[in-house]
C-alpha positions as CSV (number, residue, x, y, z in Angstrom):
1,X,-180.0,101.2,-175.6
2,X,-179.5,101.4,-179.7
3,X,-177.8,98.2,-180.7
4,X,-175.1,98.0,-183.1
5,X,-173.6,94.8,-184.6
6,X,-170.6,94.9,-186.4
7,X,-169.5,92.1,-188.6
8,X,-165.1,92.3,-188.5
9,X,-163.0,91.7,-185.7
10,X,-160.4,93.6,-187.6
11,X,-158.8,96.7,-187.1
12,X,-161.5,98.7,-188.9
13,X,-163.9,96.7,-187.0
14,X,-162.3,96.7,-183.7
15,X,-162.0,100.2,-183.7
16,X,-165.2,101.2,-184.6
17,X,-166.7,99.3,-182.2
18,X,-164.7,100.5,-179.5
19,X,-165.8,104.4,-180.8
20,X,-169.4,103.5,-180.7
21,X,-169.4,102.2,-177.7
22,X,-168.0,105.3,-175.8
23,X,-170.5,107.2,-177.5
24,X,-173.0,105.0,-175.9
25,X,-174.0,102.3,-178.2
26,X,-174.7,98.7,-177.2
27,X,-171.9,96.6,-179.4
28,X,-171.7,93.3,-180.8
29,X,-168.5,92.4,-183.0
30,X,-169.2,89.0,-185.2
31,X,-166.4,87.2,-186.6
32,X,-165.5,84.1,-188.4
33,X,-162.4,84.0,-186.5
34,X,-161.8,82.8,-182.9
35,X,-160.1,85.5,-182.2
36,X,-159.4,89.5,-183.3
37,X,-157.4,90.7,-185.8
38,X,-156.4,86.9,-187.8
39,X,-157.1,88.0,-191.6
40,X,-155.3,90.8,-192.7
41,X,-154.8,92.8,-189.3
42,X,-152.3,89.8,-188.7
43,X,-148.8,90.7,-190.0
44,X,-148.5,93.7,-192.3
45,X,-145.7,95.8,-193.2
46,X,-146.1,97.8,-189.6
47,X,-146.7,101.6,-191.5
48,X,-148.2,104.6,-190.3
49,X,-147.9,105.9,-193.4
50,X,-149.5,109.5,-194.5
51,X,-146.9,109.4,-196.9
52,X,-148.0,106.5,-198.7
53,X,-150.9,107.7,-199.5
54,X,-150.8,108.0,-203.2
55,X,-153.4,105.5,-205.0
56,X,-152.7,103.8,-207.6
57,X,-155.0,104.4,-210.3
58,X,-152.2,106.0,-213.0
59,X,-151.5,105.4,-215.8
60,X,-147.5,105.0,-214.7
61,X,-148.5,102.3,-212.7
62,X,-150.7,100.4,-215.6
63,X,-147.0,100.6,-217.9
64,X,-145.3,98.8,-214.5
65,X,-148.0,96.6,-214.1
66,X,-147.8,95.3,-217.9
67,X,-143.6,95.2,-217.7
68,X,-143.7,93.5,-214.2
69,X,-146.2,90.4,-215.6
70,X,-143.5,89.3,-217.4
71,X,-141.1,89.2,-214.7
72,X,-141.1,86.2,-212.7
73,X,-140.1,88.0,-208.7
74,X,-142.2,91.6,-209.7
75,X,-143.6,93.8,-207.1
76,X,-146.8,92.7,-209.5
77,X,-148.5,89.0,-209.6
78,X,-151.9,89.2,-212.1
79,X,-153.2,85.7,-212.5
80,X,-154.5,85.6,-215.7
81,X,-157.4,83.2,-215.6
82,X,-160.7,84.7,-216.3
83,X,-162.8,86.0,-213.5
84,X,-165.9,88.5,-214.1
85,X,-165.2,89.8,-211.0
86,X,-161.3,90.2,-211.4
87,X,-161.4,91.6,-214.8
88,X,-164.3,94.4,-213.8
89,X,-162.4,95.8,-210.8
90,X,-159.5,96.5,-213.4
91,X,-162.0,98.1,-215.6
92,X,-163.2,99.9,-212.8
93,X,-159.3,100.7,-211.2
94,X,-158.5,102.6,-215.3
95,X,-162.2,104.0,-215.0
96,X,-160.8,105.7,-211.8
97,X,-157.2,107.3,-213.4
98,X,-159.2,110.7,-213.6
99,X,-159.6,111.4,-210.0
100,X,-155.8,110.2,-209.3
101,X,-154.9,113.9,-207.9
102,X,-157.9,113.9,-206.0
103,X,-158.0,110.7,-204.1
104,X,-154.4,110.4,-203.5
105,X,-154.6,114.4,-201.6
106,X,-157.8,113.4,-199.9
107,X,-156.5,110.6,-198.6
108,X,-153.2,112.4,-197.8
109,X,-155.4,114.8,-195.1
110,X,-157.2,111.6,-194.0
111,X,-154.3,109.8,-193.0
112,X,-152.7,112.8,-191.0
113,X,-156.2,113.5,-189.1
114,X,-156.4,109.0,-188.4
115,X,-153.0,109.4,-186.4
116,X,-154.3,111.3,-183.4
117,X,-157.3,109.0,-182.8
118,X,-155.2,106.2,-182.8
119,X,-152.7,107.4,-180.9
120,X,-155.3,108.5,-178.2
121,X,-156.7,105.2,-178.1
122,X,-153.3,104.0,-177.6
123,X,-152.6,106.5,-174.8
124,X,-156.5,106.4,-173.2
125,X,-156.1,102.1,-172.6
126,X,-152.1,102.0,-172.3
127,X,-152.0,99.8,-175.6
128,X,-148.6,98.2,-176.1
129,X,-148.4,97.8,-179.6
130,X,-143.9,98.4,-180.5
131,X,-144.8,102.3,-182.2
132,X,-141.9,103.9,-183.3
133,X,-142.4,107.7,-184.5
134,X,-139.2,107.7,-186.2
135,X,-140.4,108.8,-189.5
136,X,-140.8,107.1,-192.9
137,X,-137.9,107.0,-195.5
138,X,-138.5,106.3,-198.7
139,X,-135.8,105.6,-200.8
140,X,-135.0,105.7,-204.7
141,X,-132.2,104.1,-207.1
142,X,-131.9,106.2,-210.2
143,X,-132.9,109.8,-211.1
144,X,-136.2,108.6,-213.2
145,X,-138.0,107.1,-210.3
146,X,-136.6,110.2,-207.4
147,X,-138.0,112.5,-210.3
148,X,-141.2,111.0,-210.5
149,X,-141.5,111.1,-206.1
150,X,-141.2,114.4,-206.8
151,X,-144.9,114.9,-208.3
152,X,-146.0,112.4,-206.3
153,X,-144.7,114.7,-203.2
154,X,-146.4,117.3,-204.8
155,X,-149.7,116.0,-204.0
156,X,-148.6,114.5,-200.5
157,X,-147.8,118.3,-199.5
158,X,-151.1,119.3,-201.0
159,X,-152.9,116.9,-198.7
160,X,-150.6,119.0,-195.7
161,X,-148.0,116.4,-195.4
162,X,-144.5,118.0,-194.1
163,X,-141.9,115.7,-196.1
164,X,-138.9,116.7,-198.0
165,X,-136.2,115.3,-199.9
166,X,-132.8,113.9,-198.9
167,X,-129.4,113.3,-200.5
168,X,-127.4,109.8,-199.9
169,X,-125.6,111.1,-197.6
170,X,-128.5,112.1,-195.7
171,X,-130.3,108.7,-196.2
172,X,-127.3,107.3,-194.4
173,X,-127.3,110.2,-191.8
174,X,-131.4,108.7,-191.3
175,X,-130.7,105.4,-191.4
176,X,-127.1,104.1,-190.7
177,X,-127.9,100.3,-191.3
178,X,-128.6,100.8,-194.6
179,X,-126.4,99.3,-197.3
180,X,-126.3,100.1,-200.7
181,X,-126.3,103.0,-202.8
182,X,-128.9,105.2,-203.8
183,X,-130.2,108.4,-205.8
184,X,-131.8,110.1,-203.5
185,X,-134.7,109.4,-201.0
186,X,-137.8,111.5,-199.2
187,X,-138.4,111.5,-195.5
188,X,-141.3,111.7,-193.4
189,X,-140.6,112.2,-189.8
190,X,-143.9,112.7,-188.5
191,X,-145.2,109.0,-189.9
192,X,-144.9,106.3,-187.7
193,X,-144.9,102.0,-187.3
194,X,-146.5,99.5,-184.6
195,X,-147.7,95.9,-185.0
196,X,-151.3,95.7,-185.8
197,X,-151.8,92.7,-184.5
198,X,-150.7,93.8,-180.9
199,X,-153.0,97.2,-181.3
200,X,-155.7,95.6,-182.4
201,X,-156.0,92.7,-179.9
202,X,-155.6,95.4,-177.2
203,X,-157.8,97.8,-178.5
204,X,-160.6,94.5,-178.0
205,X,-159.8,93.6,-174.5
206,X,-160.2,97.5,-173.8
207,X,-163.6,97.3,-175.6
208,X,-164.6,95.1,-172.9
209,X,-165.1,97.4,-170.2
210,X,-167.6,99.4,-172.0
211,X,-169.5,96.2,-172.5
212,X,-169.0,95.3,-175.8
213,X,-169.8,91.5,-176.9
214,X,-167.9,89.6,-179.4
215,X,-168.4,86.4,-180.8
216,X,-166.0,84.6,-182.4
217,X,-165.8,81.4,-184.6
218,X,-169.3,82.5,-186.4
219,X,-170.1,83.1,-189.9
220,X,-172.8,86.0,-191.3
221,X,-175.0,83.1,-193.3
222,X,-177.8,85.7,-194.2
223,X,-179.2,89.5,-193.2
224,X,-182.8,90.1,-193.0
225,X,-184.0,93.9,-193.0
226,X,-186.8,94.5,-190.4
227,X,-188.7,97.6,-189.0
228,X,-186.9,97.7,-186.4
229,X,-183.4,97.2,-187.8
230,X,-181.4,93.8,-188.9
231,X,-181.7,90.6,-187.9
232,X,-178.5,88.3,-188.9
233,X,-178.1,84.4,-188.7
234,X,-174.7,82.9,-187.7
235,X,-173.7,79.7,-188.3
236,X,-170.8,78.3,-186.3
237,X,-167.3,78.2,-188.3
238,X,-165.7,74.7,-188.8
239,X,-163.0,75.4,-185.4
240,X,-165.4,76.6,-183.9
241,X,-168.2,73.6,-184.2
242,X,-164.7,71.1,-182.5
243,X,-164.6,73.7,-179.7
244,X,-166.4,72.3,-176.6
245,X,-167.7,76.2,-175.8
246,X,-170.2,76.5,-178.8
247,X,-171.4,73.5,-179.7
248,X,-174.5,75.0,-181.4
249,X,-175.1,75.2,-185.4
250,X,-176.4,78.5,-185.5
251,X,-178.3,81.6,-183.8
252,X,-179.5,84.7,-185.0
253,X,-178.7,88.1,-183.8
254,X,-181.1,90.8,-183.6
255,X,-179.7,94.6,-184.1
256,X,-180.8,98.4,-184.4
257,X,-177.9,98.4,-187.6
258,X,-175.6,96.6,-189.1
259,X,-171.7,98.1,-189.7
260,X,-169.9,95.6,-192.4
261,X,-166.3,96.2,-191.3
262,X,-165.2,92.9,-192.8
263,X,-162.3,93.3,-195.0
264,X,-162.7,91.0,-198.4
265,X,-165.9,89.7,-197.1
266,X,-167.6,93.1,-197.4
267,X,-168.3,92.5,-200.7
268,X,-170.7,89.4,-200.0
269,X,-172.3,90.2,-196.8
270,X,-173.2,93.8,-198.8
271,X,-174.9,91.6,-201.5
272,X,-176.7,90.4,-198.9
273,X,-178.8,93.4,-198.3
274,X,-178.9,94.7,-202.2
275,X,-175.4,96.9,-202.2
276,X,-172.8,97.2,-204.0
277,X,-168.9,97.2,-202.2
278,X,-166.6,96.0,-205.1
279,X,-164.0,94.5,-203.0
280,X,-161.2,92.9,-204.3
281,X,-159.0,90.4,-202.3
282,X,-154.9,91.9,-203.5
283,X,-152.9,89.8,-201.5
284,X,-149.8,90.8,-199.8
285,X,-146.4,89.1,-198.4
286,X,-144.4,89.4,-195.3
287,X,-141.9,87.8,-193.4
288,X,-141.0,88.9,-190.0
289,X,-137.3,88.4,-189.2
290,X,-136.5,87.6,-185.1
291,X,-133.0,89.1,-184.6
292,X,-131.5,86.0,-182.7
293,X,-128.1,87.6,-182.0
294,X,-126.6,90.7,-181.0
295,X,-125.1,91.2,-184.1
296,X,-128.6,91.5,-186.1
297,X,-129.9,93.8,-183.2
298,X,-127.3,96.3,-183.8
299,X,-127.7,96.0,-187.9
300,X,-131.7,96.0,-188.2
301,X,-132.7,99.4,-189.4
302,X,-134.8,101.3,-186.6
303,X,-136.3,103.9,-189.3
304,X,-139.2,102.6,-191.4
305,X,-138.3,102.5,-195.3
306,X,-139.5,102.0,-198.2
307,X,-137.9,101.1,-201.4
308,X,-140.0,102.4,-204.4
309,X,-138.2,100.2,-207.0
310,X,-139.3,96.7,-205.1
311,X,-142.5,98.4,-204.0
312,X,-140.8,96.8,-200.2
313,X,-141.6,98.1,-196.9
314,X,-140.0,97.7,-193.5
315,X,-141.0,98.5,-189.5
316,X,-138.7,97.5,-186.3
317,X,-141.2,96.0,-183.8
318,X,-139.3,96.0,-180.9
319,X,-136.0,94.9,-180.2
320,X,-135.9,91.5,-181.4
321,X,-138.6,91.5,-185.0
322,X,-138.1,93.1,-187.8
323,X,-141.1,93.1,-190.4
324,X,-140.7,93.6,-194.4
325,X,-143.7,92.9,-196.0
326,X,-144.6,93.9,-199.9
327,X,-145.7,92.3,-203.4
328,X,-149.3,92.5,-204.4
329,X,-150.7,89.9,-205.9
330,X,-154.4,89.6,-207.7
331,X,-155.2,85.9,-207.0
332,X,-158.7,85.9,-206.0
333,X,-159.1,84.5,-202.3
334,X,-156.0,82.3,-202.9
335,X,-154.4,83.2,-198.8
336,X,-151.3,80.4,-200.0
337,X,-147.7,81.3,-198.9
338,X,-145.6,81.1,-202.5
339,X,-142.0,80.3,-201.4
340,X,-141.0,82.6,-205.0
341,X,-143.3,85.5,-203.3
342,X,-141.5,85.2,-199.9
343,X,-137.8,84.2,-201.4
344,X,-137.8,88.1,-202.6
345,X,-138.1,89.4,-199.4
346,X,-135.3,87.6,-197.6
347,X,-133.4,88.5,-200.6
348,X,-133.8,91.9,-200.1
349,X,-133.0,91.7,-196.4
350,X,-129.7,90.2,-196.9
351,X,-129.1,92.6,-199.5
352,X,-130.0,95.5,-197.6
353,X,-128.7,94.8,-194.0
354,X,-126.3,92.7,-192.3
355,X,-128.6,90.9,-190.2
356,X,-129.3,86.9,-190.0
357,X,-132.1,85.4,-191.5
358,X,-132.1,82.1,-189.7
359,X,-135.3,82.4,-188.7
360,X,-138.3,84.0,-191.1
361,X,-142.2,83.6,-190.2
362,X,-143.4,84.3,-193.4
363,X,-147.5,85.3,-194.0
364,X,-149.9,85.8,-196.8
365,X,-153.1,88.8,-196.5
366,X,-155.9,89.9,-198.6
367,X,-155.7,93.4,-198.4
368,X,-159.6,94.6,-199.0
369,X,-159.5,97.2,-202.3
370,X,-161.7,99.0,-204.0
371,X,-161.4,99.9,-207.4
372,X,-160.6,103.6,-206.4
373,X,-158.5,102.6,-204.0
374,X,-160.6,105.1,-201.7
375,X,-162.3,103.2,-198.6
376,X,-166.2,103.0,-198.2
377,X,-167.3,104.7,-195.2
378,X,-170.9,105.8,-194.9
379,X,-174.7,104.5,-195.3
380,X,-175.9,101.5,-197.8
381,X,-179.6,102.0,-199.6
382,X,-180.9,100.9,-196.7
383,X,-181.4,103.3,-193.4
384,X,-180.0,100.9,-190.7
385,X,-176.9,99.2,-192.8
386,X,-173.4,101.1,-193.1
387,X,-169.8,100.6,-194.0
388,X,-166.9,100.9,-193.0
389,X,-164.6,98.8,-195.3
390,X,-162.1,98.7,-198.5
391,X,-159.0,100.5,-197.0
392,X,-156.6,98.4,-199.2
393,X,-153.5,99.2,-198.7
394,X,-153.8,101.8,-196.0
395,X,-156.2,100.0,-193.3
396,X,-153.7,100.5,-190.4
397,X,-153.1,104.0,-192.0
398,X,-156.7,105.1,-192.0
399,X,-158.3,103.0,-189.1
400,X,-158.7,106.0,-186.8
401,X,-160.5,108.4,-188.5
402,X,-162.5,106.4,-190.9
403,X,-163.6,105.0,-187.2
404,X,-164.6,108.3,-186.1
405,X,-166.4,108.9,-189.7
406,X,-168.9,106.0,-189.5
407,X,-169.8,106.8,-186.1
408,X,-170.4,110.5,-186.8
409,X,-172.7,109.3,-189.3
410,X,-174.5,106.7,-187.0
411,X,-175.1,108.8,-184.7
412,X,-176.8,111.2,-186.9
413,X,-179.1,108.3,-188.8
414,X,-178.8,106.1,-185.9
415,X,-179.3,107.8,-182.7
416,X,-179.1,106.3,-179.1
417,X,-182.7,105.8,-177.6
């Protein structure tokens, strides 16, 4: 049997391995991890989100980006001290303004075709995962930035994406919780939320009745090309060497291919084997609120939002959480929490709804960007290596099909013998 390894116990890991191995494939998932879905599959903002599809490579979002470094709370963070790699993805991210209309309508029709394979996944192992298909409002303060939605929706409904504008007075009709006032707003209804975390670690306990291995707590520490495929050798992570259940240094793992699903790592463990993924590590904030008391169950909004002006978004996971999550931040592989990223967020929240904030678990991810902002889903130079990795923003978005990409194209380089 043709056996796969994929490095990233992701979601973009998780779920490819659990495609290949219902087409057959013999799967191994490595990850540094001791278990699924702990880097940036953790705690994100919750969305399903065709309609936040738009990348960001424009040249409106280069004038925010200068006007937001000099505000201390901005949507935007750029550390300024020099980094080659830093400093080259930028280059790279204007390089890629051109193909702005493009990118942001292909990955439009790629977002609406991921929602059915991850909703049949869902359905096919009775995943649990708090999904809400309640639509996606997205909400504006003053007529510059509704205008501006409006081209962006443009290009949404280009991609095939139903979503239409609404007044105030139908934002509250949406959402009653909300407080505030607004311009005008766009809604979504067929986008959707859930808690990664929850799918993902699901989606891997299903993966085990169709015999797929996964080792946790192990480092990729180098990738050697052979005729008949890949051979990797794993060194045991720091947790992992205290565990009592792998108390060895190292191993190596011997493969058919290699599928680098592995978030911000991509970028190394492709230089591994001569490619180029130019990954970038944009870090992201979240809190998730638990609604202790009646009183902040009845006033969480139900309806995911997001508010263009604080670039803030929002999911109900269940009854009792409540997830706002938002910022970007280009830090390197800094993974700190910064009480002035999170304070924004609970400010917001109070601002926004009259719910309690006693109790806030904030978090800190590296989402995985390319320059493009378009993910890398196909072969490397050489004929047994592939990726599927550099989702940014929309990981959780485009999970599903980029899944059933990269095995479409496995199967066709890779077969099953």
């Amino acid at each position: 049997m043709t056996h796969i390894v994929i490095v990233g116990a992701g979601i973009s890991g998780v779920t490819t391995a659990y495609t290949l191995s219902r087409l057959g494939y013999q799967v191994t998932v490595v990850d540094r991890h001791l278990y699924p879905a702990m880097e940036t599959s953790f705690a994100n903002g919750g969305q399903l989100s065709a309609s936040n599809a738009e990348v960001w490579n424009s040249s409106g979002t280069l004038l925010k980006g200068i006007k937001w470094m000099l505000q201390k709370d901005a949507p935007l963070l750029l550390n300024p001290k020099p980094s080659w790699h830093k400093y080259s993805w930028l280059g790279e991210f204007v390089a890629s303004i051109p193909r702005y209309r493009r990118n942001t309508i292909e990955t439009t029709r790629l977002a609406i075709e991921a929602r059915k394979y991850l909703f049949e996944m869902a359905e096919r192992e009775q995943i649990d995962f708090d999904l809400q298909r309640r639509g996606i409002l997205h909400i504006y303060h003053d007529k510059a930035s509704f205008a501006a939605a409006g081209r962006t929706n443009s290009l949404l409904v280009a991609g095939g994406l139903e979503r239409h504008a609404v007044s105030p007075e139908e934002i509250k009709t949406i959402e009653p919780t909300l407080q505030g006032q607004y311009y005008g707003g766009y809604f979504t209804a067929s986008d959707a939320t859930g808690d990664i975390h929850k799918f993902t670690r699901g989606l891997a306990q299903a993966c085990h009745k169709y015999d797929v291995r996964f080792l946790h707590g192990m480092d990729v520490q180098a990738v050697e090309m052979t005729e008949q495929g890949v051979r990797l050798l794993l060194q045991a992570t720091l947790d992992d060497k205290l565990s009592t259940t792998h108390a060895d240094a190292g191993q190596e793992l011997v493969a058919d291919a290699l599928v680098v699903c592995a978030g911000v790592g991509s970028r190394h463990i492709a230089r591994m084997v001569g490619d180029r993924i130019n990954v970038y590590p944009v870090k992201g904030y979240s809190i998730t609120v638990h609604l202790d008391d009646e009183a902040s169950v009845q006033g969480a909004p139900w309806v995911s939002l997001l508010d263009e002006s604080a670039k803030i978004v929002t999911s109900r996971l269940g009854a009792g959480r409540f997830r706002v999550a938002g910022t970007a931040e280009f830090n390197g592989f800094n993974r700190d929490i910064r009480a002035d990223r999170i304070e924004p967020l609970i400010a917001w929240t109070r601002r926004n709804f009259a719910i309690g904030t006693s109790r806030v678990v904030p978090w800190a991810g590296l989402r995985p960007m390319m320059p493009d902002m378009m993910p890398r889903v196909g072969r490397g130079r050489h004929a047994r290596v592939f990726y599927n990795t550099g989702h940014g923003h929309l990981g959780w978005t485009l999970s599903g099909a980029t899944a059933s990409m990269i095995a479409s194209v496995i199967a066709r380089d890779c077969p099953r013998h």
